[in-house]
N, CA, C and O of each residue as an XYZ file, in Angstrom:
316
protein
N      81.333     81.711     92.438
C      81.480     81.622     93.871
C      82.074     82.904     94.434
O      81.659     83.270     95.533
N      82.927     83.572     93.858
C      83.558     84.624     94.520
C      82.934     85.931     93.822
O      83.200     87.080     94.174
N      82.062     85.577     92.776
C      81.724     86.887     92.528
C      80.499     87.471     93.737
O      80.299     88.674     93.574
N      79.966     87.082     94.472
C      79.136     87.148     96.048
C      80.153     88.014     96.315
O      79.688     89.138     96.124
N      81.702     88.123     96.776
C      82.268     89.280     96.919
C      82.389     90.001     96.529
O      82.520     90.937     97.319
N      82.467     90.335     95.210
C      82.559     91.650     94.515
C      81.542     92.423     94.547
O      81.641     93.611     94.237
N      80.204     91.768     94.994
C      78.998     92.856     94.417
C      78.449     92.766     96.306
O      77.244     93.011     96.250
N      78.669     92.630     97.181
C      78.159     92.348     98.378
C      79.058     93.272     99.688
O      80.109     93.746     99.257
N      78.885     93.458    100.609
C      79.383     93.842    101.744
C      80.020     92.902    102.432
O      79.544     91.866    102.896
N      81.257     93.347    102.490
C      82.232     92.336    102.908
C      83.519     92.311    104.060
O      83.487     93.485    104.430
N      84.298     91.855    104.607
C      85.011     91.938    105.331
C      86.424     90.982    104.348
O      86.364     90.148    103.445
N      87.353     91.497    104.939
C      88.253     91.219    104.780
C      89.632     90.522    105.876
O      89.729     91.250    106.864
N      90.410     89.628    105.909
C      91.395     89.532    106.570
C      90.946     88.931    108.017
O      89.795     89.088    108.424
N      92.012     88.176    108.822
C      91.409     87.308    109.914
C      90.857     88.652    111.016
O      89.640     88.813    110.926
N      91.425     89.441    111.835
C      90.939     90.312    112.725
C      89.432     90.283    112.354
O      88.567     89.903    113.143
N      89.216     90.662    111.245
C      88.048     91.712    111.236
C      86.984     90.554    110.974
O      85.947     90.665    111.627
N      87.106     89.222    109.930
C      86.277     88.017    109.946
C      86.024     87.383    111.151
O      84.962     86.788    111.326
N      86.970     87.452    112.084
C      86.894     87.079    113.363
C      85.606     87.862    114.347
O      84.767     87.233    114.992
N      85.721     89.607    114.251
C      84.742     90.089    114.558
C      83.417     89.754    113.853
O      82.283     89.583    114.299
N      83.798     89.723    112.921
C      82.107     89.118    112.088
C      81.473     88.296    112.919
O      80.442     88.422    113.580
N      82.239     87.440    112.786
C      81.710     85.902    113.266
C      81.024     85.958    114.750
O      79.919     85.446    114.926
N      81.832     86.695    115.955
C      81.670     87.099    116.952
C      80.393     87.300    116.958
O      79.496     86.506    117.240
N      80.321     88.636    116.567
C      79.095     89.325    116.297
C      77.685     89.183    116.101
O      76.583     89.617    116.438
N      78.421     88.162    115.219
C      76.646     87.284    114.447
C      76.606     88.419    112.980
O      75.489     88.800    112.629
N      77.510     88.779    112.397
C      77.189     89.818    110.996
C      77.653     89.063    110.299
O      77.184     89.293    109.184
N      78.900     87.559    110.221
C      79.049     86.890    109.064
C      77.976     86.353    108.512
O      77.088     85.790    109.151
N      78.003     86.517    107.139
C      76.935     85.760    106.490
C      77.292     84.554    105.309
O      76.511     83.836    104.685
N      78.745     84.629    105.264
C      78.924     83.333    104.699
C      80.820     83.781    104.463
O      81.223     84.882    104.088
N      81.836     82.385    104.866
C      82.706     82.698    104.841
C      83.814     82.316    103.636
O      83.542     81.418    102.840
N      84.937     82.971    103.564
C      85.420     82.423    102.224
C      87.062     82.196    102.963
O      87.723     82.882    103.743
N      87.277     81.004    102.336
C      88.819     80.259    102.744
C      89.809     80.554    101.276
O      89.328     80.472    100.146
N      91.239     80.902    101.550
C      91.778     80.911    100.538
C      92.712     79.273    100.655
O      93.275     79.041    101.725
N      92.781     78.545     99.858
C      92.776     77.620    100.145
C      94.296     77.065    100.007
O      94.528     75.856    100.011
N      95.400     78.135     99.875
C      97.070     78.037    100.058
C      96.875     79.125    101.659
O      97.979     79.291    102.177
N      95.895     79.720    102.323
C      96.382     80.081    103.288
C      96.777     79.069    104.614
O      96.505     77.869    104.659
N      97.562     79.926    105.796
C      98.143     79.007    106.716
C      96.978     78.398    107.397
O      96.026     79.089    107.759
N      97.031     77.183    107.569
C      95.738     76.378    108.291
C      95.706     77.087    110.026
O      94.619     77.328    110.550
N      97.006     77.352    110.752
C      96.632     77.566    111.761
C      96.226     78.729    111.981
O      96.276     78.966    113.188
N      95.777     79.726    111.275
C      95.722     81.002    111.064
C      93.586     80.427    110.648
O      92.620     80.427    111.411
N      93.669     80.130    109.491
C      92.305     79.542    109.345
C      91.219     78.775    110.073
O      90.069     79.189    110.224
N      91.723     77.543    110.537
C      90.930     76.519    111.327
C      89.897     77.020    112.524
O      88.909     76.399    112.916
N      90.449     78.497    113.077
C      89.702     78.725    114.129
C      88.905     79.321    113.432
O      87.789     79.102    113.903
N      88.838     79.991    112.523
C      87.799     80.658    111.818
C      86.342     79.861    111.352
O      85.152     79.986    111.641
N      87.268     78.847    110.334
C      86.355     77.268    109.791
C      85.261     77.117    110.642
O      84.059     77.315    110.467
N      86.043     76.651    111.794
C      85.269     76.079    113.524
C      84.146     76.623    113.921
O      83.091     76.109    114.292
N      84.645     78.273    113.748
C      83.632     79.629    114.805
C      82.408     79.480    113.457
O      81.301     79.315    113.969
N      82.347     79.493    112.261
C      81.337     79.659    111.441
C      80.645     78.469    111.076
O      79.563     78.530    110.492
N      81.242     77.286    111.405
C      80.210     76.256    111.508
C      79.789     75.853    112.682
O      78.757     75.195    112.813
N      80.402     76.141    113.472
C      79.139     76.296    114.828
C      78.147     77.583    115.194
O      77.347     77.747    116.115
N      78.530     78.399    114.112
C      77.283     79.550    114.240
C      76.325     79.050    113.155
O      75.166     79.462    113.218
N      76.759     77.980    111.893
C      75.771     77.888    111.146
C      76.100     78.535    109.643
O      75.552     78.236    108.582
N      77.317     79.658    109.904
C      77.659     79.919    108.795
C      78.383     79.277    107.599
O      79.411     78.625    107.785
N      77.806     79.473    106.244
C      78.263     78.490    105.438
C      79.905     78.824    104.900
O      80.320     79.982    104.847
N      80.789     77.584    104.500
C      82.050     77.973    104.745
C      82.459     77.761    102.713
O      81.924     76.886    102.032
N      83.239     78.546    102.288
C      83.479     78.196    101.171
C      85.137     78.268    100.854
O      85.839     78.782    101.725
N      85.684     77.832     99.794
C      86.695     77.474     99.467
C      87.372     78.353     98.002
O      87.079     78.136     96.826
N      88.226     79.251     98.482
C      88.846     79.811     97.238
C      90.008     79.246     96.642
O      90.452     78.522     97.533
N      90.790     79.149     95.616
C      91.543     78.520     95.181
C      93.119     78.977     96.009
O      94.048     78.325     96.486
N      92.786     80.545     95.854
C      94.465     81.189     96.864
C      94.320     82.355     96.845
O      93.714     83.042     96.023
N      95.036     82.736     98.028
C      94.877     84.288     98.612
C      94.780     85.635     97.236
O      94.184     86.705     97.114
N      95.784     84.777     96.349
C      95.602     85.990     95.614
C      94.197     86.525     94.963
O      93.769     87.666     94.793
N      93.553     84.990     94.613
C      91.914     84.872     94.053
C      91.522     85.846     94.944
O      91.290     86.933     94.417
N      91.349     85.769     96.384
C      90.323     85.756     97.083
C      90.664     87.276     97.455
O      89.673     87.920     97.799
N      91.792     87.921     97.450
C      92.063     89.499     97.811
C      91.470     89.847     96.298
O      90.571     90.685     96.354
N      91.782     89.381     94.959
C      91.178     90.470     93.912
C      89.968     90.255     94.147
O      89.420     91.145     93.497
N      88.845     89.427     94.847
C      87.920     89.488     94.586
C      87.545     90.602     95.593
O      86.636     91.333     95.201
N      87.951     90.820     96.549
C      87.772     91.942     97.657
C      88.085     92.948     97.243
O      87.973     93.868     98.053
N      88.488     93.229     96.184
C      89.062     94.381     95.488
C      90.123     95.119     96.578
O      89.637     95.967     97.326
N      91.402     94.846     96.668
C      92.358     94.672     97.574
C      93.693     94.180     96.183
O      93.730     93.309     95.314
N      94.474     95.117     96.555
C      95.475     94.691     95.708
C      96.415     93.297     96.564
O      97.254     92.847     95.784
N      96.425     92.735     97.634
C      97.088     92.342     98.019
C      96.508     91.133     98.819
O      95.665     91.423     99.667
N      96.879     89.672     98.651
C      95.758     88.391     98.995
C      95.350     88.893    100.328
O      95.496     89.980    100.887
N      94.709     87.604    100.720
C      93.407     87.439    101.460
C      93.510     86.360    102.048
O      93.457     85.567    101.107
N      93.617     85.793    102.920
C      93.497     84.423    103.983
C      92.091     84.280    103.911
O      91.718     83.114    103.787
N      91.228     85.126    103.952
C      89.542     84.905    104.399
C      88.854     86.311    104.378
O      89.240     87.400    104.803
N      87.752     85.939    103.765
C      87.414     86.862    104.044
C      85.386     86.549    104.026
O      84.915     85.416    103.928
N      84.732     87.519    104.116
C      83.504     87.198    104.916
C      82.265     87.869    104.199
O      82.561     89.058    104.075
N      80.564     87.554    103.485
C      80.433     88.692    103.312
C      79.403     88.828    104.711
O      79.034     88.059    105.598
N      79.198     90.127    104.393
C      78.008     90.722    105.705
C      77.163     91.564    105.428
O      76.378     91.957    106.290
């Protein structure tokens, strides 16, 4: 599931997943699943009402090494 990030074009962190989504460039989103819900939920929301599919990482730390990012990840997006 998270290897789609490592080999793909990606976004990282709420700001910039947020622009994704906006945009119409998310193409599928990734949840770390110890991040803060109120920080997340609007994200969840914006990509299943665009259609984008939403996925589930175990915890920030998973989901930042997979971004190749020394440091976790709340969400992140690829594009």
């Amino acid at each position: 599931m998270l290897t789609e990030l490592e080999h793909a074009a990606r976004v990282a962190g709420v700001k910039q997943v947020r622009r994704a989504l906006t945009e119409g460039r998310a193409k599928k989103l990734f949840l770390a699943g110890d991040a803060d819900p109120h920080l997340t939920a609007p994200l969840e929301e914006a990509a299943k009402a665009a259609g984008v599919p939403v996925e589930r990482a175990e915890s920030m730390k998973a989901l930042g090494r997979a971004c190749g990012i020394a440091v976790g990840a709340a969400v992140a997006a690829t594009v």
